[in-house]
Structures are given as C-alpha cells and as structure tokens.
Chimera marker file (.cmm) of the C-alpha trace (Angstrom):
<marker_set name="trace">
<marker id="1" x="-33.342" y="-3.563" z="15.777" r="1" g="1" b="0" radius="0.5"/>
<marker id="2" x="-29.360" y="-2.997" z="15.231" r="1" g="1" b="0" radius="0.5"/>
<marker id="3" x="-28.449" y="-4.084" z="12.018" r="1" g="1" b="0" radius="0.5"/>
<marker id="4" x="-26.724" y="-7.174" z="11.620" r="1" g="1" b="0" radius="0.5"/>
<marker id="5" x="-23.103" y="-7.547" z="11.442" r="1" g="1" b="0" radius="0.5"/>
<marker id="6" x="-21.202" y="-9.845" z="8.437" r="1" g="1" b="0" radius="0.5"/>
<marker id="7" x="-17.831" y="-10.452" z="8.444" r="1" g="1" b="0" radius="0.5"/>
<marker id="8" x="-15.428" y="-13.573" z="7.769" r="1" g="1" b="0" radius="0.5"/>
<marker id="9" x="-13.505" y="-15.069" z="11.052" r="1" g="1" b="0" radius="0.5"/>
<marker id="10" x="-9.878" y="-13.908" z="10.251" r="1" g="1" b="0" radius="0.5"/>
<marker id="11" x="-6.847" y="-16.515" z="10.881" r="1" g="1" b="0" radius="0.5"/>
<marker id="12" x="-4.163" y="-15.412" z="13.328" r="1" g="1" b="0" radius="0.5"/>
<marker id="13" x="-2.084" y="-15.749" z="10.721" r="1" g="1" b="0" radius="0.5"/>
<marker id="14" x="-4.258" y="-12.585" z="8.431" r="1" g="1" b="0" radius="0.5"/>
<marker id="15" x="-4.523" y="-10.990" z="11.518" r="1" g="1" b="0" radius="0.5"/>
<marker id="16" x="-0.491" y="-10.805" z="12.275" r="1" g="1" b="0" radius="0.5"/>
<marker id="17" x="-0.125" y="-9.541" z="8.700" r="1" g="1" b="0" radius="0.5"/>
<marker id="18" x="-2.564" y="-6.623" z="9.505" r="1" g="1" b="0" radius="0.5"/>
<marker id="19" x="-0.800" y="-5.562" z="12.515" r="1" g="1" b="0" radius="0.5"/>
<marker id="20" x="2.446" y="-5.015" z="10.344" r="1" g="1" b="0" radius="0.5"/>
<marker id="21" x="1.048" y="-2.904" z="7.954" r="1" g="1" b="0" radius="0.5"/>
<marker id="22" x="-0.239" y="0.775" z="8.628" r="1" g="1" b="0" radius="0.5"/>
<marker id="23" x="-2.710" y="2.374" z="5.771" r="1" g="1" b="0" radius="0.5"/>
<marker id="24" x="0.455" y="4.679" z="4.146" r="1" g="1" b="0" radius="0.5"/>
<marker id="25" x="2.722" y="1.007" z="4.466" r="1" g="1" b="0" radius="0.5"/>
<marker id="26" x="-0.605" y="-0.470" z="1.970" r="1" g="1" b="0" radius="0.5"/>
<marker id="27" x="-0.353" y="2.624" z="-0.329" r="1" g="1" b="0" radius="0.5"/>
<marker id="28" x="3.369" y="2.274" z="-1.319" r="1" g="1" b="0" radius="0.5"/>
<marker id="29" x="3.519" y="-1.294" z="-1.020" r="1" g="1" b="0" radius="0.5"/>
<marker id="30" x="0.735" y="-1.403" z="-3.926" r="1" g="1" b="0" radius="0.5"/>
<marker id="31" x="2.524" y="1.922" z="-5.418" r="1" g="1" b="0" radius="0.5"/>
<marker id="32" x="5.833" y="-0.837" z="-5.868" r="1" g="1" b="0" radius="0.5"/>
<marker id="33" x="3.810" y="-3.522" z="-6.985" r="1" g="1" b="0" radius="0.5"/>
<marker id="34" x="2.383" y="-1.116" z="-9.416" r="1" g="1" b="0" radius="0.5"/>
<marker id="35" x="5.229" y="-0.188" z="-10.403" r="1" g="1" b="0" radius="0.5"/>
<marker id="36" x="7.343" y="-3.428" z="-10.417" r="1" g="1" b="0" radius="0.5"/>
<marker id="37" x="10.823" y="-2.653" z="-12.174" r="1" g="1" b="0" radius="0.5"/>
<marker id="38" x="10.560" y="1.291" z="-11.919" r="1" g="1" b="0" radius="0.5"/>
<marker id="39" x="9.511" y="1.466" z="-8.442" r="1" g="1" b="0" radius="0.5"/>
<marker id="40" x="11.904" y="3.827" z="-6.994" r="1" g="1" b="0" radius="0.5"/>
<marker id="41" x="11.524" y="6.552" z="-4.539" r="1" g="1" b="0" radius="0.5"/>
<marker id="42" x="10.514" y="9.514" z="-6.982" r="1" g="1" b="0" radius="0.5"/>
<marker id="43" x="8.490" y="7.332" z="-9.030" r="1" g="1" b="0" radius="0.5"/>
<marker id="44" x="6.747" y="5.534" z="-5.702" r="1" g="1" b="0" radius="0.5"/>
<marker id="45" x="6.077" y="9.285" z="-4.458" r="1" g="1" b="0" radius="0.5"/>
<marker id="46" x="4.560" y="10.004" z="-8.025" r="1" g="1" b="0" radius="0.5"/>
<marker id="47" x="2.421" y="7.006" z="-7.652" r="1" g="1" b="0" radius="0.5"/>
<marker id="48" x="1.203" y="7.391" z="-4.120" r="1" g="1" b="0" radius="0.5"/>
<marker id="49" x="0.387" y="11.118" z="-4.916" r="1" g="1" b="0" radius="0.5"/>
<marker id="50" x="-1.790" y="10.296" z="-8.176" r="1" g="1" b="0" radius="0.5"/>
<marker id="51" x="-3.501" y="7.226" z="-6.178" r="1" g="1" b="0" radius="0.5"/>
<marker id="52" x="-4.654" y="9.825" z="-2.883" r="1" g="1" b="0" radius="0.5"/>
<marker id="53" x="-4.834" y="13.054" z="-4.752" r="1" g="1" b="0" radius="0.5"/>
<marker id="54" x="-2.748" y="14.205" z="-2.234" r="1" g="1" b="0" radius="0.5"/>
<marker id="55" x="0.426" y="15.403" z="-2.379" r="1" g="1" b="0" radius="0.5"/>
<marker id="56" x="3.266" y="13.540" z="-0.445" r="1" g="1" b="0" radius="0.5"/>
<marker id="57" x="6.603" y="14.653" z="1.052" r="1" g="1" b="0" radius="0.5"/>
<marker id="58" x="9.854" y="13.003" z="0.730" r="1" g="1" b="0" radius="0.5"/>
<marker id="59" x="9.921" y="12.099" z="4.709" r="1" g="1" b="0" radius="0.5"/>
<marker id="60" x="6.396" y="10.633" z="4.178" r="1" g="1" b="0" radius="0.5"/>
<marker id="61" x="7.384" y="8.312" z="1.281" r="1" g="1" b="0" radius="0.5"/>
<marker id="62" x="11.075" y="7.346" z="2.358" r="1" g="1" b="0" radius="0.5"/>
<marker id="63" x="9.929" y="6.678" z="6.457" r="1" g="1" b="0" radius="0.5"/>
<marker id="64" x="7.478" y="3.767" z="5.379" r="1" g="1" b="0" radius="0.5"/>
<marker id="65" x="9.775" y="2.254" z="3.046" r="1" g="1" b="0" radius="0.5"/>
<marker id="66" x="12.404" y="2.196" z="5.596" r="1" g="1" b="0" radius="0.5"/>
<marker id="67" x="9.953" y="0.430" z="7.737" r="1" g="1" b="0" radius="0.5"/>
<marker id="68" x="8.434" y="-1.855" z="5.461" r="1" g="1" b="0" radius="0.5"/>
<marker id="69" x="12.365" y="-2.809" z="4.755" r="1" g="1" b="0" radius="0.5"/>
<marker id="70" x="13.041" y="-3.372" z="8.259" r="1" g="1" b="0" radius="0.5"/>
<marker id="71" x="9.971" y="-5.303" z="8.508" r="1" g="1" b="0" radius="0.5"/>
<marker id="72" x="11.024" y="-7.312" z="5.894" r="1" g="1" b="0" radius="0.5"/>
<marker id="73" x="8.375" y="-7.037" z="3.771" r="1" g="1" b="0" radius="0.5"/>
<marker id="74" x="10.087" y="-5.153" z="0.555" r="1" g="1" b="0" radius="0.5"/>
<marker id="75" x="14.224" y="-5.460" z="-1.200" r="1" g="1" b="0" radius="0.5"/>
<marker id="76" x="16.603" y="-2.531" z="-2.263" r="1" g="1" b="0" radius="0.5"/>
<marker id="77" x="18.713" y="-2.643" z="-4.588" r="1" g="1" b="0" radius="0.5"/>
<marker id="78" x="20.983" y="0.056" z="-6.183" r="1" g="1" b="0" radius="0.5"/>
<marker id="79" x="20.861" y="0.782" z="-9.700" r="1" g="1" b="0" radius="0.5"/>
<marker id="80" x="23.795" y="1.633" z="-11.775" r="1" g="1" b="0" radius="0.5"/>
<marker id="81" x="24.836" y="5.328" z="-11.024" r="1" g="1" b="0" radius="0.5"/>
<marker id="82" x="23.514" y="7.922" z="-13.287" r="1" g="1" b="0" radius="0.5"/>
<marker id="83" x="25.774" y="11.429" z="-14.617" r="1" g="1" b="0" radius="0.5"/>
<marker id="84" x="22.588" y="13.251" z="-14.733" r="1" g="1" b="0" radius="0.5"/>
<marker id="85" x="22.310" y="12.178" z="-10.828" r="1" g="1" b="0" radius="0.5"/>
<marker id="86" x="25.233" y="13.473" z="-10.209" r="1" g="1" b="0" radius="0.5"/>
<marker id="87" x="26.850" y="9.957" z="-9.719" r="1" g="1" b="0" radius="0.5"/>
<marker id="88" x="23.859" y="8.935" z="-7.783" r="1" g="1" b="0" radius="0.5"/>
<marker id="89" x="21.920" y="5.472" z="-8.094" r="1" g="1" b="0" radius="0.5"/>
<marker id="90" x="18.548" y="5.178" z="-7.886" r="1" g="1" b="0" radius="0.5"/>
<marker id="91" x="17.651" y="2.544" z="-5.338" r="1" g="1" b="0" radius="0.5"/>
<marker id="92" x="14.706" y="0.295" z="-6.860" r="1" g="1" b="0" radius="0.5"/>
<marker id="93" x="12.494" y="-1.778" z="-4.323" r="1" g="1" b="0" radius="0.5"/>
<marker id="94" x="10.821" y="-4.686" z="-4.676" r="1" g="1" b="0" radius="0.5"/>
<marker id="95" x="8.009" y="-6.616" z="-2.363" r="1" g="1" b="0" radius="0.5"/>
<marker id="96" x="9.159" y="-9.758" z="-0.950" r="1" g="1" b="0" radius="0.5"/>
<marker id="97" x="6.555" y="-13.002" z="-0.647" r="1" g="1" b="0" radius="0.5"/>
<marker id="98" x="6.095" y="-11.877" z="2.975" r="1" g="1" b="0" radius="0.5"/>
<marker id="99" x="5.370" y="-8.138" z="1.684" r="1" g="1" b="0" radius="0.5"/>
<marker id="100" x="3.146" y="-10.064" z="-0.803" r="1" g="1" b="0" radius="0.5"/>
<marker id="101" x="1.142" y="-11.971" z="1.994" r="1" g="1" b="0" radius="0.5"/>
<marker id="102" x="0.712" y="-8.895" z="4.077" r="1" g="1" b="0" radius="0.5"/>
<marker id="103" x="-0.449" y="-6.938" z="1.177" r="1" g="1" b="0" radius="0.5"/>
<marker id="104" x="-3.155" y="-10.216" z="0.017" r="1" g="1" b="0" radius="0.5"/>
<marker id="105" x="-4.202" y="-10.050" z="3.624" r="1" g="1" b="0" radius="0.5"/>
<marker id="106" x="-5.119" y="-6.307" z="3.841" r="1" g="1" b="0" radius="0.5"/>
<marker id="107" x="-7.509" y="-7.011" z="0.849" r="1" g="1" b="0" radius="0.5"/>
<marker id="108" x="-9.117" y="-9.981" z="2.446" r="1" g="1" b="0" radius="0.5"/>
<marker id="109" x="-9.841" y="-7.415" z="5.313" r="1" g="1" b="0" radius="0.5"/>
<marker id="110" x="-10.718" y="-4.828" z="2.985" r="1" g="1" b="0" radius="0.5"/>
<marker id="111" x="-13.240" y="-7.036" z="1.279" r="1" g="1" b="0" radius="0.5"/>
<marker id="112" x="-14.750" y="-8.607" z="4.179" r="1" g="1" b="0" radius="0.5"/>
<marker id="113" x="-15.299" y="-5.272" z="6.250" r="1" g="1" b="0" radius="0.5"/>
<marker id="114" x="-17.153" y="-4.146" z="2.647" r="1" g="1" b="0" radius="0.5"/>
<marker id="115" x="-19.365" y="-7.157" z="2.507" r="1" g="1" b="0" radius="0.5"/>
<marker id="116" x="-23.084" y="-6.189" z="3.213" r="1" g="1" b="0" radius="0.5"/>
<marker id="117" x="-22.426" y="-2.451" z="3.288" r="1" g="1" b="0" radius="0.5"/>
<marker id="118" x="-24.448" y="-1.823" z="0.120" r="1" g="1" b="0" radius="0.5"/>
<marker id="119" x="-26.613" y="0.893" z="1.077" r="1" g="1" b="0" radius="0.5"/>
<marker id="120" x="-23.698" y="3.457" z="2.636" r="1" g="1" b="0" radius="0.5"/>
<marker id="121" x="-22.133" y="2.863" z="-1.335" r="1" g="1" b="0" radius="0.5"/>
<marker id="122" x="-25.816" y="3.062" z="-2.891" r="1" g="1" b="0" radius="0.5"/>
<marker id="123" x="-26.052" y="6.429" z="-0.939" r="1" g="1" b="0" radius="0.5"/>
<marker id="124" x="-22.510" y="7.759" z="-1.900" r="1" g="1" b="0" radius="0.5"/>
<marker id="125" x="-22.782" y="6.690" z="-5.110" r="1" g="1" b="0" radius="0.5"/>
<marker id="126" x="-26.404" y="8.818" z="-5.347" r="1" g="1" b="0" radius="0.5"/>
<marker id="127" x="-25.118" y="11.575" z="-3.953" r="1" g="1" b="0" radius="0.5"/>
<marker id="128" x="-22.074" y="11.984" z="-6.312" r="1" g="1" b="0" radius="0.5"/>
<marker id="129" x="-24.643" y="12.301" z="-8.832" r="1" g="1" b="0" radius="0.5"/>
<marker id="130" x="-26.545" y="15.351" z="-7.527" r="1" g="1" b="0" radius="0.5"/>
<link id1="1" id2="2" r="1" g="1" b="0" radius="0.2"/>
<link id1="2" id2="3" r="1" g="1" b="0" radius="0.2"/>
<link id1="3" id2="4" r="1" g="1" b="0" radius="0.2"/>
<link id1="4" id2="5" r="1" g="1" b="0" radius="0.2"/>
<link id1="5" id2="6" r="1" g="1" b="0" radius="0.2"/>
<link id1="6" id2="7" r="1" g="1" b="0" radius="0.2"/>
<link id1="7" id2="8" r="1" g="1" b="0" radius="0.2"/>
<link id1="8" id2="9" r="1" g="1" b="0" radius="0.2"/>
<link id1="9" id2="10" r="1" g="1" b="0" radius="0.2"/>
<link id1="10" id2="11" r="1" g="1" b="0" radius="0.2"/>
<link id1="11" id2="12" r="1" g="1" b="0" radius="0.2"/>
<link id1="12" id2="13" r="1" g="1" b="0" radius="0.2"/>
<link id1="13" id2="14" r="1" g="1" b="0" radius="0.2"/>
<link id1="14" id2="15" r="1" g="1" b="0" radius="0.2"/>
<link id1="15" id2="16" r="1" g="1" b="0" radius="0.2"/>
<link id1="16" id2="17" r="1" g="1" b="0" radius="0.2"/>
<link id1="17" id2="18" r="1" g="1" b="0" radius="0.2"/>
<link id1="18" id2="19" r="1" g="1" b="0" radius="0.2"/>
<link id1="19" id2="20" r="1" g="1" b="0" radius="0.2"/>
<link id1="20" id2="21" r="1" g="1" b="0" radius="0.2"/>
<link id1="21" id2="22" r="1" g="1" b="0" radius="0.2"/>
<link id1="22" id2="23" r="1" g="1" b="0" radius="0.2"/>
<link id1="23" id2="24" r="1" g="1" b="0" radius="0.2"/>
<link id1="24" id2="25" r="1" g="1" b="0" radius="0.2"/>
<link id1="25" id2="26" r="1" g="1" b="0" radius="0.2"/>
<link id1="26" id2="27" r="1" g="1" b="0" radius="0.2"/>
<link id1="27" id2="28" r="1" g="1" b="0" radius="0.2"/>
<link id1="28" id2="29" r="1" g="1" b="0" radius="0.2"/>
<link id1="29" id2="30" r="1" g="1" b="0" radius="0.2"/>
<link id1="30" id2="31" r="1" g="1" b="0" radius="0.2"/>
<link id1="31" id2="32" r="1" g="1" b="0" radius="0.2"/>
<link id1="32" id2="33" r="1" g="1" b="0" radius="0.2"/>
<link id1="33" id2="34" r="1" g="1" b="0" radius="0.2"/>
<link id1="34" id2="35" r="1" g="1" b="0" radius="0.2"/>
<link id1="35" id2="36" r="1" g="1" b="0" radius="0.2"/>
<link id1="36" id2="37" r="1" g="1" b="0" radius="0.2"/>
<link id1="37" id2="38" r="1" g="1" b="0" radius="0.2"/>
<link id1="38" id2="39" r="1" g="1" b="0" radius="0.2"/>
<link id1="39" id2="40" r="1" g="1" b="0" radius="0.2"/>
<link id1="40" id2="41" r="1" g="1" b="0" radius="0.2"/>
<link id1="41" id2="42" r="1" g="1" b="0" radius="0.2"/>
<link id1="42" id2="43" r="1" g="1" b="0" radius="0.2"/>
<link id1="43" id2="44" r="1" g="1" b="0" radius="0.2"/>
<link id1="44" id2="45" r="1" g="1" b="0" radius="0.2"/>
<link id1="45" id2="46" r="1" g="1" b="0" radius="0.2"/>
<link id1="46" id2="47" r="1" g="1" b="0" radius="0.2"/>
<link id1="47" id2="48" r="1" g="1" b="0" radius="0.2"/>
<link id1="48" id2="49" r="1" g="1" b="0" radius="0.2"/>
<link id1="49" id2="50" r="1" g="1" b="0" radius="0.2"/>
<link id1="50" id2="51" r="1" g="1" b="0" radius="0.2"/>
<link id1="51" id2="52" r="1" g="1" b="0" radius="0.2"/>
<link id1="52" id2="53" r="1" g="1" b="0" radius="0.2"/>
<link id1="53" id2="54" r="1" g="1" b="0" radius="0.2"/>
<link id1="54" id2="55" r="1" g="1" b="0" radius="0.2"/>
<link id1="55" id2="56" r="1" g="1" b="0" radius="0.2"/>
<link id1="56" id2="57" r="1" g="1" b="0" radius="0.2"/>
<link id1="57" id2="58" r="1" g="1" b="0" radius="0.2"/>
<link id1="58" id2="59" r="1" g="1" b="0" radius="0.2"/>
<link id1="59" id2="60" r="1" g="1" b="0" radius="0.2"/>
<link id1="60" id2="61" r="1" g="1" b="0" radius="0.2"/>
<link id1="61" id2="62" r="1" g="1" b="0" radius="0.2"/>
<link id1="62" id2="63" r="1" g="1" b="0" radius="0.2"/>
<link id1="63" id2="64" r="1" g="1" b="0" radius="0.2"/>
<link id1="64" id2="65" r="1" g="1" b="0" radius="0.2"/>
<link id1="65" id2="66" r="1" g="1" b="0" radius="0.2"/>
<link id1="66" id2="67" r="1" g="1" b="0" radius="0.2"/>
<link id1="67" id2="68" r="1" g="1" b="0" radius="0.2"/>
<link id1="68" id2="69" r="1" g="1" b="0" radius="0.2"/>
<link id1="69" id2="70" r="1" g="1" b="0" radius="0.2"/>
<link id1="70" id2="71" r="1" g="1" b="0" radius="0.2"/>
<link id1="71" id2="72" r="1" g="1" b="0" radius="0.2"/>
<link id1="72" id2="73" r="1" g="1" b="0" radius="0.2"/>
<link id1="73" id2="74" r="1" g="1" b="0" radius="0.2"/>
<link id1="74" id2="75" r="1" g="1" b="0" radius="0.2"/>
<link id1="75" id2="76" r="1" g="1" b="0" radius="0.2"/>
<link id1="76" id2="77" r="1" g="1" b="0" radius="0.2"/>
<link id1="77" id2="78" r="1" g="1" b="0" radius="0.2"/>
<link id1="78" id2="79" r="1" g="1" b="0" radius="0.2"/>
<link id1="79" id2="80" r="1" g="1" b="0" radius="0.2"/>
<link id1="80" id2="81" r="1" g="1" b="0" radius="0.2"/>
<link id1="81" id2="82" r="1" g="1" b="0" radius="0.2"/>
<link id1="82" id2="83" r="1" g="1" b="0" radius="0.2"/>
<link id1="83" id2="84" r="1" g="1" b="0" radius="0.2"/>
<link id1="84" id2="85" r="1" g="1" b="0" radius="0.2"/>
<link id1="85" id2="86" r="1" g="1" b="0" radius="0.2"/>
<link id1="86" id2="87" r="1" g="1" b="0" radius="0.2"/>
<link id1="87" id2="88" r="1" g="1" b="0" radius="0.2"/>
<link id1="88" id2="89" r="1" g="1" b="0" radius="0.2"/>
<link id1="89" id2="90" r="1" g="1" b="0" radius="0.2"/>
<link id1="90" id2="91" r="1" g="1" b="0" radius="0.2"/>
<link id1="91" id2="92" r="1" g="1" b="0" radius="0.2"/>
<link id1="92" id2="93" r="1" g="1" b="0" radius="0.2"/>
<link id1="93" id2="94" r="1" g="1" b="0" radius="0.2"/>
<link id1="94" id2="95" r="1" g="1" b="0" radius="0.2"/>
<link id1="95" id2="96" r="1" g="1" b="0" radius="0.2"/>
<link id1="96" id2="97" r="1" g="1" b="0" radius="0.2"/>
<link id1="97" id2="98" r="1" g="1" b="0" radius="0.2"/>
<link id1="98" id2="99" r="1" g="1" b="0" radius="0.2"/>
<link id1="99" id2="100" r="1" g="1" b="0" radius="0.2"/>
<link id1="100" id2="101" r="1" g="1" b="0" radius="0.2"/>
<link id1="101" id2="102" r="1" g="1" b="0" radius="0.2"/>
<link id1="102" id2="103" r="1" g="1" b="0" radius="0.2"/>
<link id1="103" id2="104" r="1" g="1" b="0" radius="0.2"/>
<link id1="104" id2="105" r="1" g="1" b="0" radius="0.2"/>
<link id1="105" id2="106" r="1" g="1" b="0" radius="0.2"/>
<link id1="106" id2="107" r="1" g="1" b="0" radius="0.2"/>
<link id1="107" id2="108" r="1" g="1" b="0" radius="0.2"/>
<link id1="108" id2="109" r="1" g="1" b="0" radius="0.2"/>
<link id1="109" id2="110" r="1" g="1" b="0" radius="0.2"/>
<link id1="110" id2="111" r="1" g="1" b="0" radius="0.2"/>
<link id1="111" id2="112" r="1" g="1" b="0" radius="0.2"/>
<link id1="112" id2="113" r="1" g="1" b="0" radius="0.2"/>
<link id1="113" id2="114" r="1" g="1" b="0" radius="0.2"/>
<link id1="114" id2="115" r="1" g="1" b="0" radius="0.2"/>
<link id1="115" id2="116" r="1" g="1" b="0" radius="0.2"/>
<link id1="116" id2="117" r="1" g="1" b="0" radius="0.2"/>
<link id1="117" id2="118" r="1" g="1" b="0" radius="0.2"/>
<link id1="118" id2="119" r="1" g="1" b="0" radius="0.2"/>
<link id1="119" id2="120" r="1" g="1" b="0" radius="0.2"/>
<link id1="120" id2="121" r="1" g="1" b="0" radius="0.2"/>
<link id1="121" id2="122" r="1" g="1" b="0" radius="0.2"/>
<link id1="122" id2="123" r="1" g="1" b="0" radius="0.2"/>
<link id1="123" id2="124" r="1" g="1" b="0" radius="0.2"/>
<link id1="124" id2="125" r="1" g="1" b="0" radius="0.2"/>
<link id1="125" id2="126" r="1" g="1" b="0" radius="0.2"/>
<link id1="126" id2="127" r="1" g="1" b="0" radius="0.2"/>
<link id1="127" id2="128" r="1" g="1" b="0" radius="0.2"/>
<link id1="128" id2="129" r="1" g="1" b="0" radius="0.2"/>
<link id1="129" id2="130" r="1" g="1" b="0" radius="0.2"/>
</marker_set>
C-alpha cells in the first residue's frame, strides 16, 4: 500500500511566486530580511555563508541579487561613500512587498511539502544521536 500523500492545493497566485524564486534567490532574500538595515553585499555573503555552512563567492551572492532586483522583488540604494572604501558606497538592499509575498509563499510550500513527513525527521533526528 503506497503511502498516502498530504499536501494543501496551492493558488496560482503561490504558485507564480514559486516560479520566481530559485533556492539561492530564498537564501539571500531571508539573509536581507535578516539583516534589514545592514544588508549589504559583504554582510549578505556573511549571512548566507553562516546559514549553509558553506562558503559563498562574490559571483554567487551578487548574480541573485541582480536577479531578484530585476525581478523586482528587492531595492538598492547607495550609502554615503566611505574613505576607508576608498570613496566607495556600500549599496544596501531591501525586499520589496512583492519580494515579501514571494518569500511568505516559499514557506507556505515549505510547510506544506513537510506536513505528514514525521517519520523521515523521527529517523534523522535518531540517527544524529548515534
């Protein structure tokens, strides 16, 4: 007997927001929201790195946010430049309410895939204890 599948019907509306969003787009938007008034590109890359345990690149942290700013789902702004930059501004990001939504959506996904699946976390949760 297969086991029995339970999920939540998804509107088109959850599903559109899933479709924008690939799984290193979720990490840094939830690395900015983390972050909220300091989320800039070193810091974000700090963030993402302590939340895989991996480390990332520059090109891996500064591609998605180009995306997700394209996409419309995050702001830039520049900060005020900075001597020991150089001159340089940081540029500070934001999510937007659409980057909001997409990220809410992803959860509701998240959440519903995970509902029922006790025994694969009972069994990962007994084996990190041997």
């Amino acid at each position: 007997m297969a086991p029995q599948r339970i999920t939540r019907p998804q509107t088109n509306k959850q599903l559109s927001l899933m479709n924008l969003l690939s799984r290193s787009e979720e990490i840094i938007l939830l690395a900015i929201w983390r972050l909220q008034q300091q989320a800039y590109g070193l810091a974000i890359r700090e963030q993402v790195t302590k939340a895989t345990g991996r480390a990332w690149t520059v090109g891996s942290v500064y591609a998605p946010l180009h995306r997700l700013e394209k996409k419309g789902l995050i702001e830039s702004e520049k900060g005020e430049p900075e001597a020991r930059r150089g001159g340089r501004s940081k540029v500070f990001y934001s999510l937007t309410k659409t980057g909001k939504r997409a990220l809410l959506a992803v959860k509701e996904v998240h959440d519903a895939q995970w509902i029922g699946i006790t025994s694969l976390t009972q069994g990962l949760l007994k084996a990190n204890k041997n």
